[in-house]
Backbone as numpy.savetxt, mean C-alpha at the origin, in Angstrom:
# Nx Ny Nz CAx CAy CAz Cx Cy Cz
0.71 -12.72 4.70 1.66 -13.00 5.75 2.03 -14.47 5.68
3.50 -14.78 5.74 3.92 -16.11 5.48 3.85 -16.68 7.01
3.58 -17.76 7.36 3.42 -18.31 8.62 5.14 -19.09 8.53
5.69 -19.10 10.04 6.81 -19.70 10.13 7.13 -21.35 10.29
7.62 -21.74 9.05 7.69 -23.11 8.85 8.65 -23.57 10.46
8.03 -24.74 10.87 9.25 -25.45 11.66 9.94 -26.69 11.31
10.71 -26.56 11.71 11.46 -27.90 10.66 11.19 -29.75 11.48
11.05 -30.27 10.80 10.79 -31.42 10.90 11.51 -32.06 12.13
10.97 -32.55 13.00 11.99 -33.29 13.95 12.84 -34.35 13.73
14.47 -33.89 13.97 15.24 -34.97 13.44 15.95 -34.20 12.46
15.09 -33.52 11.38 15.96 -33.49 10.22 17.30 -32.14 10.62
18.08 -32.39 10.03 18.96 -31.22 9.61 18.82 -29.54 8.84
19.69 -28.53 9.83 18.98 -27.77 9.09 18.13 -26.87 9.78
18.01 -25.57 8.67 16.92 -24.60 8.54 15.53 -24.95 8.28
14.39 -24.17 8.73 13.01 -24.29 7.75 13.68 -24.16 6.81
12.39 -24.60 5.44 12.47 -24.26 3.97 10.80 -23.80 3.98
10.73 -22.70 3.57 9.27 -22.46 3.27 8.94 -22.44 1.90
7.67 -23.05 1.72 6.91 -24.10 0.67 7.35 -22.35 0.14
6.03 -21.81 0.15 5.81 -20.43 -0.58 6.75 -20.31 -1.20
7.71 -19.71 -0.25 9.05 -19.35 -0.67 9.40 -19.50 -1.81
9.96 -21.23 -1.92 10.40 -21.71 -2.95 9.87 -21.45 -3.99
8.16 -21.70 -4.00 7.74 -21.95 -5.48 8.01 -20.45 -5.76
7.64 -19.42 -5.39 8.05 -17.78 -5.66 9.32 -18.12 -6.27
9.80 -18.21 -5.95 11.59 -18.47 -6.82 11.40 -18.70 -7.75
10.93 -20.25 -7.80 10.99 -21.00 -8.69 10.42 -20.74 -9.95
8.85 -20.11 -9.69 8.02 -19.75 -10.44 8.96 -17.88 -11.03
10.15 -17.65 -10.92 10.76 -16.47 -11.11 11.52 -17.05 -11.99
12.26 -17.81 -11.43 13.61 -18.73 -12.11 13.04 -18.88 -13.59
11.79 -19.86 -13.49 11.18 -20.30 -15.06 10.92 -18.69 -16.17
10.42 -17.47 -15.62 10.18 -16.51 -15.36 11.42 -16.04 -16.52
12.35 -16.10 -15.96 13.53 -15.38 -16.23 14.08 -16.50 -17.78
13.83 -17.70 -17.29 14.50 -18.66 -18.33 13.39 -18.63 -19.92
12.27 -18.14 -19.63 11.20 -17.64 -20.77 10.96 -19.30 -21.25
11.25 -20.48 -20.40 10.69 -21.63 -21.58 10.25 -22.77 -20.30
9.57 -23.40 -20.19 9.10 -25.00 -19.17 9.36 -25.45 -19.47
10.43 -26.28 -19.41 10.70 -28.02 -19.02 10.76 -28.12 -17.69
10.97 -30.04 -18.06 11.26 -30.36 -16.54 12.89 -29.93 -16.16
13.77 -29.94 -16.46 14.93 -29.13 -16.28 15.17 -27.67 -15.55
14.31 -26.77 -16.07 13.72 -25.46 -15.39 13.22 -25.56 -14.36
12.17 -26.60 -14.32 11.74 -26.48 -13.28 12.37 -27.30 -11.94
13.43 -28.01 -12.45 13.90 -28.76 -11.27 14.99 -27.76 -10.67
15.40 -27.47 -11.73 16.48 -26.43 -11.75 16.05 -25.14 -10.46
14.48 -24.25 -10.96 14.31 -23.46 -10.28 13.93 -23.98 -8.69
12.98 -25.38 -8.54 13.10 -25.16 -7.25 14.29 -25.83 -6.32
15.16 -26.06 -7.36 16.77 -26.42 -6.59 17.08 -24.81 -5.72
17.12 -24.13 -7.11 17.85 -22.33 -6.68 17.04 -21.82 -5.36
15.77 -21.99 -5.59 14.49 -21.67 -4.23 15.10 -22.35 -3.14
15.42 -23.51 -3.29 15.71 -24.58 -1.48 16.91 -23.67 -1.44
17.89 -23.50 -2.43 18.99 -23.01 -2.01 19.28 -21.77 -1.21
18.43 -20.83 -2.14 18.31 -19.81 -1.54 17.71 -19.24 -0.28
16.48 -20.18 0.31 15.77 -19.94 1.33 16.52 -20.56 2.14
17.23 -21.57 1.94 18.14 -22.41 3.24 19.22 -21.47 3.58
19.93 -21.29 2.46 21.47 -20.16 2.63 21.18 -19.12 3.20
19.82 -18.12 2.91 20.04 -17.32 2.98 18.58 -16.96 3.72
18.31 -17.26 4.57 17.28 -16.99 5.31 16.40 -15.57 5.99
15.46 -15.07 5.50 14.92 -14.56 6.15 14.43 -14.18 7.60
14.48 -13.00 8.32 13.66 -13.23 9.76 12.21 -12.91 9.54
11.72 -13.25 10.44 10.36 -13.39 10.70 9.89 -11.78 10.60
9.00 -11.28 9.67 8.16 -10.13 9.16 7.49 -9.77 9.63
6.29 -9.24 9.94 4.80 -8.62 10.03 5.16 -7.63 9.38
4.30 -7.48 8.30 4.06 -5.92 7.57 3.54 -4.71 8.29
2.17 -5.39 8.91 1.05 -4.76 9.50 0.11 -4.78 8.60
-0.03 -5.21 7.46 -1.24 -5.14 6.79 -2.19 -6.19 6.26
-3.46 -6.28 6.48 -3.85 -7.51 6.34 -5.27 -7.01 5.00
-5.42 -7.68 4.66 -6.23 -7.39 2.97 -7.84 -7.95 3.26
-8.84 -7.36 3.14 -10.13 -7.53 3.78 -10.30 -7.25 2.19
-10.75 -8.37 1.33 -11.12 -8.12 -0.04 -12.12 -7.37 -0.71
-13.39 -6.83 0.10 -14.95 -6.72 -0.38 -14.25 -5.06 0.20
-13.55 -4.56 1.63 -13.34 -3.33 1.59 -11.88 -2.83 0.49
-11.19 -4.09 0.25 -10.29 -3.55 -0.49 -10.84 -3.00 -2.26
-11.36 -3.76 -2.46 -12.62 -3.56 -3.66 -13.28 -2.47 -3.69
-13.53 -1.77 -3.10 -14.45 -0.76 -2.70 -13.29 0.78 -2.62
-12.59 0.53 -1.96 -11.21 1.33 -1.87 -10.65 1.55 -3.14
-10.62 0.75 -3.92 -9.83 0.45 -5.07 -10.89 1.26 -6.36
-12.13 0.56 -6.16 -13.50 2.01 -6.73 -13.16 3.15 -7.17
-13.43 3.58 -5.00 -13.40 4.70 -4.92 -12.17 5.85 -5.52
-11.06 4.81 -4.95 -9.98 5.09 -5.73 -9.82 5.64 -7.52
-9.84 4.70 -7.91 -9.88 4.87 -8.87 -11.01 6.26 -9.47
-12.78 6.66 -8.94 -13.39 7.68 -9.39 -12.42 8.98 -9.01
-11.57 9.26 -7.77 -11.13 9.98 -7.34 -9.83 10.08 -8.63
-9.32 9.18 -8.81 -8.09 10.05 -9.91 -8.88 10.11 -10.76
-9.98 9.93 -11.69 -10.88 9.96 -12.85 -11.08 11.70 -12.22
-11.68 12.34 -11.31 -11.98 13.62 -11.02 -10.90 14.46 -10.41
-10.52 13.66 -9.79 -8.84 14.91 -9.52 -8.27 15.16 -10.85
-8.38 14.32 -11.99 -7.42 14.53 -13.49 -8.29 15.29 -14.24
-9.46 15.22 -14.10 -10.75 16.23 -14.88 -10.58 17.67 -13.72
-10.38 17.91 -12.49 -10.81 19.29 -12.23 -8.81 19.99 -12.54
-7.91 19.10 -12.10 -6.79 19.45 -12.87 -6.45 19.84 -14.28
-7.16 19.43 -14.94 -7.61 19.58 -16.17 -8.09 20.80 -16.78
-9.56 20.96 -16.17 -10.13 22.26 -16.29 -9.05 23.30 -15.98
-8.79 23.29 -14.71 -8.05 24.38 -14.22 -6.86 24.68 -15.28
-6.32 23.75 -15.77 -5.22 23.97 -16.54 -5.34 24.57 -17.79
-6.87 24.57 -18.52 -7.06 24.55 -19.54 -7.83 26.37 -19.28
-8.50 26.81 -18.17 -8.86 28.03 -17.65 -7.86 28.76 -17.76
-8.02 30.16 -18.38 -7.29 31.43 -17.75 -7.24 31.79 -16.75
-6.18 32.34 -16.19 -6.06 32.79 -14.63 -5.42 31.48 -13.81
-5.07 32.08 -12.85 -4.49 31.30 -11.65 -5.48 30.36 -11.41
-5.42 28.79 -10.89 -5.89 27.98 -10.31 -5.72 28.17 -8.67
-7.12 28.19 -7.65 -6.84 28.31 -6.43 -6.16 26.81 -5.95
-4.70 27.35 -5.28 -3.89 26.98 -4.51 -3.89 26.95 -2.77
-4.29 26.04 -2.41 -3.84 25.95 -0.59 -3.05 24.75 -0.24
-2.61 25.08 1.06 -1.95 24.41 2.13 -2.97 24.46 3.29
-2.86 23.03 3.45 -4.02 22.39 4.45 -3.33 21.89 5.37
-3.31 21.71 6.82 -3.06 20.38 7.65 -4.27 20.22 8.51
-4.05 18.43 7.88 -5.24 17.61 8.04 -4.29 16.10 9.35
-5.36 16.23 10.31 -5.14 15.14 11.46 -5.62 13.68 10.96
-4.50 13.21 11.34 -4.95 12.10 10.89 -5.78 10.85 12.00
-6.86 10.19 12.11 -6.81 9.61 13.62 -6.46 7.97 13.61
-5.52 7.90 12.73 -4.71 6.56 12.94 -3.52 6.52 13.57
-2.73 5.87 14.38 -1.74 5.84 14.59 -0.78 4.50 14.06
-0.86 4.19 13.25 0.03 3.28 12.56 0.69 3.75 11.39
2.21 3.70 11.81 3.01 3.81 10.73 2.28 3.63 9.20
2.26 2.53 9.21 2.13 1.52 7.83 0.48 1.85 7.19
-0.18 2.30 7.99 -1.43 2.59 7.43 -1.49 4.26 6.90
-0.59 5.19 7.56 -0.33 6.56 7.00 0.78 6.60 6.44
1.37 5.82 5.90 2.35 5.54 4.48 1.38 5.21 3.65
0.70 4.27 3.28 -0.58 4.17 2.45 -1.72 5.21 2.35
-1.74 6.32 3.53 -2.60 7.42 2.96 -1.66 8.34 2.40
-0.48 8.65 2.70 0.17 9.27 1.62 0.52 9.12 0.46
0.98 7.91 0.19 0.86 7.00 -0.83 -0.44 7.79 -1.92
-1.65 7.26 -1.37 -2.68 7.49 -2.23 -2.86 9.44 -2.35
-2.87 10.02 -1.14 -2.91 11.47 -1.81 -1.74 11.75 -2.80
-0.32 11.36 -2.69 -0.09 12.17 -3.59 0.16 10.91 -4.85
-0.53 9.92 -5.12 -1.04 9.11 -6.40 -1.96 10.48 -7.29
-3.00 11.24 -6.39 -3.77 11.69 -7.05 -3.61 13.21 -7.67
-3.79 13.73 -8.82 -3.39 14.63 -9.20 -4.33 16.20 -8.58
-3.51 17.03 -8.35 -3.92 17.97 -7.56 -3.51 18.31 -6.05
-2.95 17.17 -5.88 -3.15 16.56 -3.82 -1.09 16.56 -3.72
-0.43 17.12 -2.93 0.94 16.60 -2.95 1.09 16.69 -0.94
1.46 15.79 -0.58 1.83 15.52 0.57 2.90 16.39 0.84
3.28 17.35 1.71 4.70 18.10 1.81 5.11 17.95 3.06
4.02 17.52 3.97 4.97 17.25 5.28 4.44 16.28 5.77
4.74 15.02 6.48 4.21 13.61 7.22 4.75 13.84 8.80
3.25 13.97 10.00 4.39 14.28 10.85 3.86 13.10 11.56
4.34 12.05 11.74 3.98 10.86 12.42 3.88 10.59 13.89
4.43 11.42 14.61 4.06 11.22 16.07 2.95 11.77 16.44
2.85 13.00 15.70 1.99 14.03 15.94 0.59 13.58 14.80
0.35 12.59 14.07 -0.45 12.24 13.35 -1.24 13.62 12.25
0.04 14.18 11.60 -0.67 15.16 10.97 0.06 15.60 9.27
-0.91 15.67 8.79 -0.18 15.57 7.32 -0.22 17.10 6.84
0.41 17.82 6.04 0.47 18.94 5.05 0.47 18.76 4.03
-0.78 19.40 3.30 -0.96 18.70 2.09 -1.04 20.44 1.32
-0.98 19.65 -0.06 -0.95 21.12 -0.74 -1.73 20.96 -2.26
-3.09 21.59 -2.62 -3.91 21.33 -2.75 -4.43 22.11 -4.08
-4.61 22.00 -5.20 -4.97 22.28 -6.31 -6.14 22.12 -6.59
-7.25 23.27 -7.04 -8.26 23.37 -8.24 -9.76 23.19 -7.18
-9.61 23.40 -5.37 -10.59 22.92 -5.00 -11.40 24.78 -4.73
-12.44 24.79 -4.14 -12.85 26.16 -4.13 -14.09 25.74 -2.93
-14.19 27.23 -2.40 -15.46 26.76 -1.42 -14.83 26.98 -0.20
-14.96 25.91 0.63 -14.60 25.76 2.36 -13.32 24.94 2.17
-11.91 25.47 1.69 -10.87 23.90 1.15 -10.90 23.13 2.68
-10.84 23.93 3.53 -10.11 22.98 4.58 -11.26 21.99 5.18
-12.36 22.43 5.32 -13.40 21.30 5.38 -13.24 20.31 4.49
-13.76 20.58 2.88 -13.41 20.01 2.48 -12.26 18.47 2.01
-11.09 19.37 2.32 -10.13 18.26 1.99 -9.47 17.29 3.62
-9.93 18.05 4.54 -9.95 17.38 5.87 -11.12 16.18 5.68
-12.43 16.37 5.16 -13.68 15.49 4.66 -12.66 14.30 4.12
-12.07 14.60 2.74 -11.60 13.72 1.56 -10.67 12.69 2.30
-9.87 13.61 2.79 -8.56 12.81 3.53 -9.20 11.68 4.63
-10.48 12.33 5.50 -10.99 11.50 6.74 -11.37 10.27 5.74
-12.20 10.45 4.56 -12.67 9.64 3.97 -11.96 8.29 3.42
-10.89 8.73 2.98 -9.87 7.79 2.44 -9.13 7.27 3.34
-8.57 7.87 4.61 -7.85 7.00 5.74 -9.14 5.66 6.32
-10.41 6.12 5.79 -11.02 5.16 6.49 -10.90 4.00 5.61
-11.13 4.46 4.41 -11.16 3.05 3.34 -9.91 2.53 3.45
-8.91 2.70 3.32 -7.52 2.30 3.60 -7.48 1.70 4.39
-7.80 2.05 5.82 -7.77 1.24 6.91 -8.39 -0.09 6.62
-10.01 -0.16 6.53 -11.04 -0.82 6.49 -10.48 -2.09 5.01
-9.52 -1.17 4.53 -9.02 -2.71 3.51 -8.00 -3.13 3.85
-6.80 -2.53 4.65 -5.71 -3.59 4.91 -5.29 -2.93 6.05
-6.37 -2.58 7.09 -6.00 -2.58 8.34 -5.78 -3.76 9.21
-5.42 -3.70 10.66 -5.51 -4.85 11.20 -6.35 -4.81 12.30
-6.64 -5.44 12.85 -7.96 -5.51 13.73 -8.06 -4.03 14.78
-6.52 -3.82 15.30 -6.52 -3.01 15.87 -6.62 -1.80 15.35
-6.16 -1.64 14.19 -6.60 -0.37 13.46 -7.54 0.18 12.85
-8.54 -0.82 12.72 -9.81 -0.96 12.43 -10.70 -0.17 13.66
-10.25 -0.46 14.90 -10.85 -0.71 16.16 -10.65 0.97 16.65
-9.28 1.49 16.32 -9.18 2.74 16.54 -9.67 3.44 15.60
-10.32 3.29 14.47 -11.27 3.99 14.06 -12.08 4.65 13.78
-13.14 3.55 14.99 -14.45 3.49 15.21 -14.79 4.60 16.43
């Protein structure tokens, strides 16, 4: 999250935010494939220019990055497509039909931006396709490949599991808090 520059008292003018610029700038050189001092005066000319002309409003994403749970997320993540691509796999490579369901699974977050990121990640993973997001109603339809047993326990388990890590890495305090 970029904090909002204020501009100097006296001077003329918009903020210019530091960040900003060097992002440009560090694009500009980027694009030009060579460093000099020319490039680089050049790029953070285009950066002042551009952040002054053409100004941004003030953001919040909603997401804030907790590194040791984002790490952990990112793991888990990652074993989960390593085994969603192995039981997709099997199944594909088996005779006969692969068992197929449709699940809806509750979600107990209520933030936009944090159940865009659990959909996001189910349908990243192979087997898992998101088919309906119902956001007021906090409830997803998912449609579900190669699992067997109890699915809806099951993938209600998987899903609880992963909205938590998600949260717990770039939730924000309050979403953290509704959690618990």
């Amino acid at each position: 999250m970029t904090r909002p520059v204020r501009p100097v008292p006296g001077s003329p003018g918009r903020p210019v935010p530091p960040g900003a610029v060097a992002w440009l700038a560090v694009t500009w050189l980027l694009l030009w494939g060579e460093l000099t001092v020319g490039n680089v005066l050049g790029g953070l000319l285009a950066g002042v220019a551009v952040v002054w002309l053409l100004p941004l409003p003030a953001f919040d994403s909603g997401v804030r990055v907790h590194p040791v749970a984002a790490v952990a997320f990112l793991a888990r993540f990652a074993w989960d497509l390593v085994f969603s691509s192995m039981r997709v796999a099997w199944w594909a490579l088996r005779p006969g039909r692969p068992p197929v369901h449709v699940v809806e699974v509750r979600l107990r977050t209520s933030s936009p931006v944090m159940t865009v990121l659990v959909v996001i990640a189910l349908s990243a993973l192979p087997g898992s396709l998101v088919l309906e997001a119902d956001f007021p109603g906090r409830r997803l339809t998912l449609h579900v490949l190669g699992i067997t047993g109890d699915v809806r326990a099951t993938v209600r388990a998987d899903v609880t599991r992963l909205e938590g890590a998600i949260v717990a890495a770039f939730g924000t305090a309050a979403d953290r808090e509704e959690l618990r």
